[in-house]
Structure formats: structure tokens, C-alpha cells
C-alpha positions as a printed NumPy array, in Angstrom:
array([[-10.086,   9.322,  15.603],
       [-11.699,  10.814,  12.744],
       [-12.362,  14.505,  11.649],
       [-14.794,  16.201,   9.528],
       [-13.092,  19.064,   8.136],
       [-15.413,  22.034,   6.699],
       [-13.772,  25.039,   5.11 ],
       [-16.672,  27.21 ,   5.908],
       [-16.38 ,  26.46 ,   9.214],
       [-12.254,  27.427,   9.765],
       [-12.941,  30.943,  10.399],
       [-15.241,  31.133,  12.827],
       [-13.381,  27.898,  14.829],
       [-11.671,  29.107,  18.088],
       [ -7.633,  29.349,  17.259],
       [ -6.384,  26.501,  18.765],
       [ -3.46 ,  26.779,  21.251],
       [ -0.737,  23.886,  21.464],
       [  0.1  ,  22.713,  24.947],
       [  3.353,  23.712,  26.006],
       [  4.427,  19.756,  25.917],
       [  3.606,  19.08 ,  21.947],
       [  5.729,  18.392,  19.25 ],
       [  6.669,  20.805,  16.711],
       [  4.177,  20.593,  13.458],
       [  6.129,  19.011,  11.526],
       [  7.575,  15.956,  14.124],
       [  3.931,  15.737,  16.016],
       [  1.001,  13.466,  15.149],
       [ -1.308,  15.478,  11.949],
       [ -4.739,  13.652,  10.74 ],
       [ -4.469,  13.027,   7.279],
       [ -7.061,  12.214,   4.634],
       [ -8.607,   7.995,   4.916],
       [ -7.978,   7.063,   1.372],
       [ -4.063,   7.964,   1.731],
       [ -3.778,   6.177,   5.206],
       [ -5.157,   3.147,   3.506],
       [ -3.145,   3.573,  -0.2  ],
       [  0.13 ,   4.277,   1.938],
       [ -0.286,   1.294,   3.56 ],
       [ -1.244,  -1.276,   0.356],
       [ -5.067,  -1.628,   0.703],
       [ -5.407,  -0.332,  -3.067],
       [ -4.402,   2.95 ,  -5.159],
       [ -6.437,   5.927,  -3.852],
       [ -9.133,   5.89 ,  -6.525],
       [ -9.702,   1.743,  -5.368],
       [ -9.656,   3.517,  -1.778],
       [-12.097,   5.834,  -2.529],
       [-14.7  ,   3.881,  -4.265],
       [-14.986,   1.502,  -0.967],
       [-15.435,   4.499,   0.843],
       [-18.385,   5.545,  -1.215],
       [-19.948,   2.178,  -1.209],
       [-19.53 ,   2.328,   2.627],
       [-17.26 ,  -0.43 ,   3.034],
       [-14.508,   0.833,   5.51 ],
       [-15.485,   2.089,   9.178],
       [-12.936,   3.812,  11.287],
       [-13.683,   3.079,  15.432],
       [-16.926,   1.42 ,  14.45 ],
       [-18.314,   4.345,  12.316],
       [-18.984,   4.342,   8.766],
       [-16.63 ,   6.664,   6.792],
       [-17.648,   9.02 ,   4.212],
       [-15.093,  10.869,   1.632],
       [-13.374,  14.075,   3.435],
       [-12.747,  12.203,   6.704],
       [ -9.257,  12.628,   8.205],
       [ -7.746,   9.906,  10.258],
       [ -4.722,   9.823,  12.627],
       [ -3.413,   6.854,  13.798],
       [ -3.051,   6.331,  17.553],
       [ -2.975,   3.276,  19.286],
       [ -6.393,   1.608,  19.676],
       [ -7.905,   3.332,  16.437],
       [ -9.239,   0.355,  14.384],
       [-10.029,   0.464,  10.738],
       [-12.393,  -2.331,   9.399],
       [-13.118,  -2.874,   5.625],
       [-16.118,  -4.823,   5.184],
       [-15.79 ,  -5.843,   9.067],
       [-12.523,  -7.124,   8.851],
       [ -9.492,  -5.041,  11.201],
       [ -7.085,  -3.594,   8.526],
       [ -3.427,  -4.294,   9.27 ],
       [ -2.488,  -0.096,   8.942],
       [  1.855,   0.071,   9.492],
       [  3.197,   3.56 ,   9.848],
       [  5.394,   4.801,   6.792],
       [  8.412,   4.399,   7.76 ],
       [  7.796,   0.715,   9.322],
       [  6.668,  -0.689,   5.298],
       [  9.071,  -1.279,   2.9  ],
       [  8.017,  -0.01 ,  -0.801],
       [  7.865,  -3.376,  -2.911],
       [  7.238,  -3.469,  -6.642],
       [  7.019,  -6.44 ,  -9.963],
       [  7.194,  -6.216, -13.499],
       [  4.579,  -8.888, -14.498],
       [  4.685, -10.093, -18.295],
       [  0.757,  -9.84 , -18.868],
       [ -0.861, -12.48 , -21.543],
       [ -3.694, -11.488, -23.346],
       [ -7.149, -12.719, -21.96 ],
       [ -5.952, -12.038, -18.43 ],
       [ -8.204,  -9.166, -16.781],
       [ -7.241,  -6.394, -14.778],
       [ -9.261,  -7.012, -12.105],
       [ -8.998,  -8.401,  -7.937],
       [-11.923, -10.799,  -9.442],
       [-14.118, -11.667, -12.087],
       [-17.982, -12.991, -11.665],
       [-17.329, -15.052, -14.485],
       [-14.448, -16.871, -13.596],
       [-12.138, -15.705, -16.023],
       [ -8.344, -15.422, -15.032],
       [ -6.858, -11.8  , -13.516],
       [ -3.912, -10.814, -13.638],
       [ -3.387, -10.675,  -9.715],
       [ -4.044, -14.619,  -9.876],
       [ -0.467, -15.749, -10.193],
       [  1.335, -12.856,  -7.889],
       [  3.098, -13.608,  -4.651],
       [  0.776, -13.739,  -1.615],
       [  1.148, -12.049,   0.905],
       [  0.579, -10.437,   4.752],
       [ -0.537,  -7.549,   6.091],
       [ -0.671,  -5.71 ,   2.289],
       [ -1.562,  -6.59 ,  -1.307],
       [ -0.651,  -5.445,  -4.714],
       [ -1.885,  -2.717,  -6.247],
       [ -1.7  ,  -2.786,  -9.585],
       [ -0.303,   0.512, -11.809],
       [ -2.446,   1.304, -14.465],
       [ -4.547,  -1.11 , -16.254],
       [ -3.873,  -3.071, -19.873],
       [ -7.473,  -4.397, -21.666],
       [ -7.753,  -7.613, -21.732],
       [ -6.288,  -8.194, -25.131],
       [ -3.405,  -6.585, -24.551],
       [ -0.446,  -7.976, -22.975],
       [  3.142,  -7.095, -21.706],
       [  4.48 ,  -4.933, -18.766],
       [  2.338,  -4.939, -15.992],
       [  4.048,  -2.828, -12.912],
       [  2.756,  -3.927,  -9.491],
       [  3.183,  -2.382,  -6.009],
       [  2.674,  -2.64 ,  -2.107],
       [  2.743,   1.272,  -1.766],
       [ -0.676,   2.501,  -3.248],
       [  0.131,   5.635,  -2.78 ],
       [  3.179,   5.046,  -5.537],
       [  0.533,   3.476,  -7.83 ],
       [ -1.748,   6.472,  -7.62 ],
       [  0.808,   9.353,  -8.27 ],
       [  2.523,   7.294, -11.281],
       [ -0.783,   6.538, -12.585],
       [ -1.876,  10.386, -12.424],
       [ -1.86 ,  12.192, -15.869],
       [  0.213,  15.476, -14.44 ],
       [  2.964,  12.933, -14.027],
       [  3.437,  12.313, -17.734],
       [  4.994,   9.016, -17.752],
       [  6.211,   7.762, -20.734],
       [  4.272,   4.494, -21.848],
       [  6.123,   2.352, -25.084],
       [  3.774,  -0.151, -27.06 ],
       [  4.969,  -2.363, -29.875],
       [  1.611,  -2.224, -31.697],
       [  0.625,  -4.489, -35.286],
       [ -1.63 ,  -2.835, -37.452],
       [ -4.206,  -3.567, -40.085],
       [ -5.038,  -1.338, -43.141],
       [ -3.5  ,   1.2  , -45.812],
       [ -1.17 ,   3.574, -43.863],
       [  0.733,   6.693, -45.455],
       [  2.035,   9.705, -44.824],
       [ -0.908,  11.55 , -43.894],
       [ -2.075,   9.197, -41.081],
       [  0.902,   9.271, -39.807],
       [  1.181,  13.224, -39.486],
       [ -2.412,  12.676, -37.765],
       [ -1.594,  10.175, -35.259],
       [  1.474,  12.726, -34.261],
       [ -0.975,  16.172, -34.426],
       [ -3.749,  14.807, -32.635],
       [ -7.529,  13.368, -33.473],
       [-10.238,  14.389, -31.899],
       [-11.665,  10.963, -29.798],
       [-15.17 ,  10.699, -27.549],
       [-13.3  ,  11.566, -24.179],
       [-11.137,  14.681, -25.645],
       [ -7.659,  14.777, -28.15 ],
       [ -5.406,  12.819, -28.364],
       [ -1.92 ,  11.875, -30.027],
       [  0.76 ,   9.41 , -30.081],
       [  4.384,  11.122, -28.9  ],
       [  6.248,   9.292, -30.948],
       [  5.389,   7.214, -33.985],
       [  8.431,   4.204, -35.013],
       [  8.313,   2.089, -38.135],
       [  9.207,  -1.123, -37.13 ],
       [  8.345,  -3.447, -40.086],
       [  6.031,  -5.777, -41.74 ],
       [  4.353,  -7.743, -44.802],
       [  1.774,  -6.638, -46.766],
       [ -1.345,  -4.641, -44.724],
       [ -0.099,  -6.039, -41.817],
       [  3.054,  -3.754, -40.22 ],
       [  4.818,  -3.154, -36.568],
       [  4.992,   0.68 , -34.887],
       [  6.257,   1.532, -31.6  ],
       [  4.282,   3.964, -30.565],
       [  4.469,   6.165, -27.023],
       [  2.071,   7.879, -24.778],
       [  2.254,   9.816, -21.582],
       [ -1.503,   8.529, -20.371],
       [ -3.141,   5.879, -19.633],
       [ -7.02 ,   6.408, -21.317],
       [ -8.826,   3.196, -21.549],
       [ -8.119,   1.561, -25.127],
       [ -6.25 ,   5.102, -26.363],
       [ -3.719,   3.374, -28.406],
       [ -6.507,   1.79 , -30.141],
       [ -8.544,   4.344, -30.373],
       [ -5.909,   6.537, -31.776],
       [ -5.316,   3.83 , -34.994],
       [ -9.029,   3.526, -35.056],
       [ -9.536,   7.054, -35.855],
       [ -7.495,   7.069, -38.649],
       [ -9.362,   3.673, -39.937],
       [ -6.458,   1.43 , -39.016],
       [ -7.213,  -1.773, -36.852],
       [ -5.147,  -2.827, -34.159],
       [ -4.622,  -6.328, -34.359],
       [ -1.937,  -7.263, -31.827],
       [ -0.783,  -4.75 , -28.695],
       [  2.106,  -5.384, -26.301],
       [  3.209,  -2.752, -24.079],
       [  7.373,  -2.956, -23.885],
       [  8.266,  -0.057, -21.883],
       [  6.881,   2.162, -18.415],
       [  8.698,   5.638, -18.032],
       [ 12.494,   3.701, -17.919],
       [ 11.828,   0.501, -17.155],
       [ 11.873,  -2.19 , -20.16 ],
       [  9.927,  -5.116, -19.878],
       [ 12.818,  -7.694, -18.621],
       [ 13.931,  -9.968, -21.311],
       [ 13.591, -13.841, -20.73 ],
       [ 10.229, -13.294, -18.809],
       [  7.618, -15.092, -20.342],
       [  3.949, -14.3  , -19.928],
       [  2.309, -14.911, -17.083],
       [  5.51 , -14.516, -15.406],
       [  6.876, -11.711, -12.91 ],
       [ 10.249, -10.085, -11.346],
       [ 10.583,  -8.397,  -8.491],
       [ 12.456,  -4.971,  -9.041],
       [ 15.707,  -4.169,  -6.977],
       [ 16.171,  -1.084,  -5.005],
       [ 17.468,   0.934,  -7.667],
       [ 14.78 ,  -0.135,  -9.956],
       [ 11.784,   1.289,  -7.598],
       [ 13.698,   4.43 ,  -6.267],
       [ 14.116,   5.354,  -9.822],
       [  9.999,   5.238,  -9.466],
       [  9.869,   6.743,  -6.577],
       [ 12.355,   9.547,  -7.944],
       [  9.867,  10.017, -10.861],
       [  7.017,  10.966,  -8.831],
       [  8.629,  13.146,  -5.601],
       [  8.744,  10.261,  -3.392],
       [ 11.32 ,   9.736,  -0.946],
       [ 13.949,   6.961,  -1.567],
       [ 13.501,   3.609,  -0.264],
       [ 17.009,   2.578,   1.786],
       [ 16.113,  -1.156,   2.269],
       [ 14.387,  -3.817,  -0.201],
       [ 12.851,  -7.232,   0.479],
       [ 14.723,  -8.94 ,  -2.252],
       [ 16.639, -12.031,  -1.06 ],
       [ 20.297, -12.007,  -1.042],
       [ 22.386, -11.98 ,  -4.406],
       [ 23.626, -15.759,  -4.335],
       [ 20.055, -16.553,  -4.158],
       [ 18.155, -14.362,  -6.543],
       [ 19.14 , -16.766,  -9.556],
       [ 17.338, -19.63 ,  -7.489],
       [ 14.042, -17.329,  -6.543],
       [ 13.951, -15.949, -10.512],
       [ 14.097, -19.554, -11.987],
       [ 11.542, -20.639,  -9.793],
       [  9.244, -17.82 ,  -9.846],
       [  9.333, -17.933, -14.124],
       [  8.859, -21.956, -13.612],
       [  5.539, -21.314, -11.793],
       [  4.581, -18.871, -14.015],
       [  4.961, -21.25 , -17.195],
       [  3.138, -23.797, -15.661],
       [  0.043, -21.465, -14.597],
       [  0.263, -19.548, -17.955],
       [  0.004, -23.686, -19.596],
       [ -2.91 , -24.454, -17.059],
       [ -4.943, -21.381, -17.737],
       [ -4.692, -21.426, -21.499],
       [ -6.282, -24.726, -22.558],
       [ -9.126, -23.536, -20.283],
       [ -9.82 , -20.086, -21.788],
       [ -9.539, -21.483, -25.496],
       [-12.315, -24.741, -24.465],
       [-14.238, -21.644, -23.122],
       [-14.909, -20.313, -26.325],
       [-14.911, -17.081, -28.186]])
């Protein structure tokens, strides 16, 4: 059952009485808004969510949605995306899954390219009932961590700039660098979309014209770390992001491949962004999580190997 829900109209609505038989508020049945239904329960972050709605993709009991409409989930209500019954699970029935995928450059961050061209959600697990959603995106020549999760509703409040989560990229740069630039970088430059400025600025080494900063950010702009350098007419010639709020990319992982984070690991996400704690995880035992990681970096190797010859015969 859907409702339209118009603040004009609250007012002037008769006050509604609760039968003597409901449930308190807070332990009863409450509508709540389509994209978070479908975010909660993996079909994309809420933005993803959203933009099907728009391009009326998703119907809820045979009826085209538009943005606004509230949902509550009873038994018989059916929610099709492009015709096809979504598999909606309640909440507490899902179990919050997240991966730390090494990302290679030349991958894109996208369900699908027109073009052919490998995505990053090529070589993840596949799965039933849910997907990954993907946190953030990295452009296409940038590689390194690459967090991935079943709870879209996770993705979309880490992703969200009030959140401020800490982003760490090992960056090499290309051009004369002093003091001054520097000082820039830290103040803030003025780019096309508003100001910006690294948090934290690291020597890290080099040779020559060519030298190695870790630099940190607490949003995710498209291209900002390059646009930052840029600005200050320094080229960025190799990116790799290392680090997401706490979470290091894993050592020994190489790219193209993934790990699947341990209960700790995502309730220290879920922490971050006032979620509740997750109590279970779908990790497989400890006596066979060596077997499952060897595999799942074996796999990856052999897809990174496969996909690489094809993208350099492709051409620049």
C-alpha cells in the first residue's frame, strides 16, 4: 500500500483515532519512504533508488511510483522494478554484508557499460535475493579500496558529506612543488563545484618532478583529489586510495581481488554512521576462512590476467 503524503494537506486531515487493538507507535506497522524500503533491503544506495524511481522503473501493487511515495510492507504488497517482483526482507530478517575490493585502474564504477569495458561489480560474489551496492565511486584511473555492501541504506549514509569520513590516497605527482602549494592545497582553492582542500598533506618521497603524498579528504567530489593538484598546476599521474574512515586497504590483496569484512569490521561502519550493530555475519567459520580467502584472491588473479590483455589490445 502506498501513500501520497502532502504537508499542505495535514491540517485540514481528520485526526485519526487508533483502534483500541493497535500496537503502540513505535512496535506497530509505519509506511516509510520507497527509496529506503528498497536501499534497506540491497536494491542500490538511495540516490541509485531514486533515479529508477524518476525514470519510472519500479511499481508498487501494479502502479507506477513517483518520488514522495510511502510504502509499508504487508503481506501481498508486490514491488516490481522494470516488471520483475523485488525480493523486499524485513530489517531484522537481512544480515548487513560488506567487501573491501582492491580496484585496478581501467575498471569502471558502473552495474554496466555500453561499451563493454570491465566494472568493477564484474568479479564480486553473486548472489540472491540482494546485490552490492557499491560505497562511493573511484574514476576509472584510479585504483585501490573499493568498500562494497548488501545494506544500501549503509552505502548512502557513509557516502553522505555530513558524515565526514575520512578518505586516505597515496597520490604521485608531476611538476615543481614548494612551500606555497603546499600551504594552498591545506587552505583551500577555489574549484568549478565550490572550495576545496586536502586535510592533511604527507611527504612520502620521490625522484626528480616525480614525488609520493598521502593526502586525506572527508568527501567524495568526482576527481577532487585531482582537481585539487590541478589547481595548483601539478598533474596527477598515479592515484591509489589506501584508506576509508579506519579501514586500511588489506595487505596481500591484489587488484581485482576482494575480502569480505568480519563483524567487527562492518559494526565499526555501522558505528560510524548511527546504525545499529549487526549481532550475526555470513562469514564462514574460522578453520575455513584461510581456504575461502586463498580462493577468492586466486579467482581474482586470474580475472584481473584475463581482463588486462583485453583492455591494452583495445587501445588507448
Amino acid at each position: 500500500m502506498v501513500k501520497k503524503v502532502n504537508d499542505e494537506e495535514v491540517e485540514d486531515a481528520p485526526k485519526y483515532e487508533k483502534p483500541k487493538n493497535a500496537l503502540d507507535d513505535g512496535d506497530g506497522l509505519q509506511s516509510e519512504k520507497l527509496q529506503k524500503v528498497l536501499a534497506r533491503a540491497g536494491h542500490g544506495s538511495r540516490r541509485e533508488v531514486e533515479a529508477m524511481i524518476q525514470a519510472g522503473r519500479i511499481s508498487v501493487d501494479g502502479k507506477i511510483s513517483t518520488l514522495g511515495d510511502r510504502v509499508e510492507l504487508v503481506a501481498g504488497t508486490k514491488i516490481r522494478l522494470d516488471g520483475h517482483v523485488l525480493s523486499i526482507l524485513e530489517a531484522e530478517d537481512t544480515v548487513c554484508r560488506v567487501l573491501a575490493y582492491y580496484k585496478p585502474e581501467g575498471e569502471l564504477c558502473t552495474r554496466s557499460d555500453p561499451e563493454g569495458r570491465p566494472t568493477v561489480f564484474d568479479r564480486l560474489p553473486k548472489m540472491r535475493g540482494s546485490r552490492w551496492v557499491a560505497v562511493g565511486r573511484l574514476d576509472v584511473n584510479t585504483s585501490g579500496l573499493l568498500l562494497f555492501t548488501t545494506d544500501g541504506e549503509l552505502a548512502n549514509r557513509l557516502m553522505h558529506p555530513s558524515r565526514e569520513v575520512e578518505r586516505e590516497y597515496a597520490v604521485r605527482v608531476f611538476g615543481q612543488i614548494d612551500d606555497e602549494k603546499i600551504k594552498q592545497l591545506s587552505r583551500g582553492v577555489q574549484l568549478e563545484d565550490g572550495p576545496a582542500a586536502f586535510r592533511t598533506i604527507k611527504y612520502q618521497g620521490g625522484e626528480g618532478l616525480n614525488q609520493w603524498y598521502n593526502v586525506t579528504l572527508t568527501e567524495g567530489r568526482n576527481r577532487e583529489v585531482r582537481r585539487l593538484w590541478e589547481a595548483v598546476g601539478v598533474q596527477v599521474s598515479r592515484l591509489i586510495r589506501v584508506r576509508y574512515g579506519d579501514l586500511n586497504l588489506p595487505k596481500g590483496l591484489p587488484r581485482g581481488g576482494y575480502k569480505e569484512l568480519d563483524l567487527p569490521d562492518i559494526n565499526y561502519l555501522r558505528q560510524l554512521v548511527d546504525m545499529t550493530e549487526e549481532t550475526v555475519s555470513k562469514l564462514p567459520v574460522e578453520r575455513d576462512r584461510r581456504r575461502v580467502k586463498a580462493n577468492q584472491i586466486r579467482r581474482a588473479v586470474k580475472r584481473h590476467t584475463q581482463v588486462a590483455p583485453a583492455r591494452r589490445s583495445s587501445g588507448p
